[in-house]
N, C-alpha and C positions, 0 to 999 in steps of 0.2 A: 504494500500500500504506500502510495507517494505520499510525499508531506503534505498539508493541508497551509494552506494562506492563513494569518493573522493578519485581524484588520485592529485599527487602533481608532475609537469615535469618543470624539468628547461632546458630553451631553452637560447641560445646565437649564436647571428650571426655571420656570415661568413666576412671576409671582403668583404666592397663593397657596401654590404644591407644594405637599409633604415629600420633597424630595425621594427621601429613604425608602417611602411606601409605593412611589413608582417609578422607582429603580428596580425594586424587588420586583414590580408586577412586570415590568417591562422586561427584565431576563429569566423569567418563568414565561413568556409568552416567547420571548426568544428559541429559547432551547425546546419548549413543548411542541409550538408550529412551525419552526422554521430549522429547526436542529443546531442551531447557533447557542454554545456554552462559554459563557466566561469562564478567561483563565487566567486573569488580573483585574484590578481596580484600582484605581490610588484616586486620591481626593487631591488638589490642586488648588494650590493655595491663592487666596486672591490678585490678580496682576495687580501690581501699583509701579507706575512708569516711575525711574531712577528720580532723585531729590540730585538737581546740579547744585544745590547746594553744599551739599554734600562731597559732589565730586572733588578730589582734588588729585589734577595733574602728579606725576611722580618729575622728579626733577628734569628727567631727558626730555619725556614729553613738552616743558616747561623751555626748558632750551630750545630746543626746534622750534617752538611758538617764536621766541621771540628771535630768533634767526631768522625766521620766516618774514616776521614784520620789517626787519632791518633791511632782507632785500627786497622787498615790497617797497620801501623809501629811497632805498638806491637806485629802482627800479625806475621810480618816479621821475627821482632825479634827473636821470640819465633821460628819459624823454621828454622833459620841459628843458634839455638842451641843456643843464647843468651842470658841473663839475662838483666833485666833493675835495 
């Protein structure tokens, strides 16, 4: 017998719904009519986009930034026809 595909579906309720109670009905209904059995779940914690507050560059990152702006201003320079 060949192997069999896993599929990976992420579900999230609606307001209102006792999650847990149709979860359960939902892979009893899987597995009874459609032959489909869970062989994992995990729960997944809620997204919250990064705090750039928070962020802080590590030094090399920090360097390159402002090397970056330096030739950004040289760059400038140089075609408003200037000298440094």
């Amino acid at each position: 017998m060949r192997e069999q595909p896993t599929f990976l579906l992420r579900l999230r309720p609606v307001p209102g719904v006792d999650a847990v109670k149709a979860l359960r009905a939902a892979l009893k209904k899987l597995l009874r009519q459609f032959g489909l059995r869970a062989v994992s779940i995990e729960i997944e914690p809620p997204y919250a986009p990064p705090d750039p507050a928070q962020h802080q560059p590590t030094k090399a990152v920090a360097e390159q930034q402002r090397t970056i702006r330096s030739l950004s201003r040289e760059l400038r320079e140089l075609r408003r026809g200037g000298a440094r």
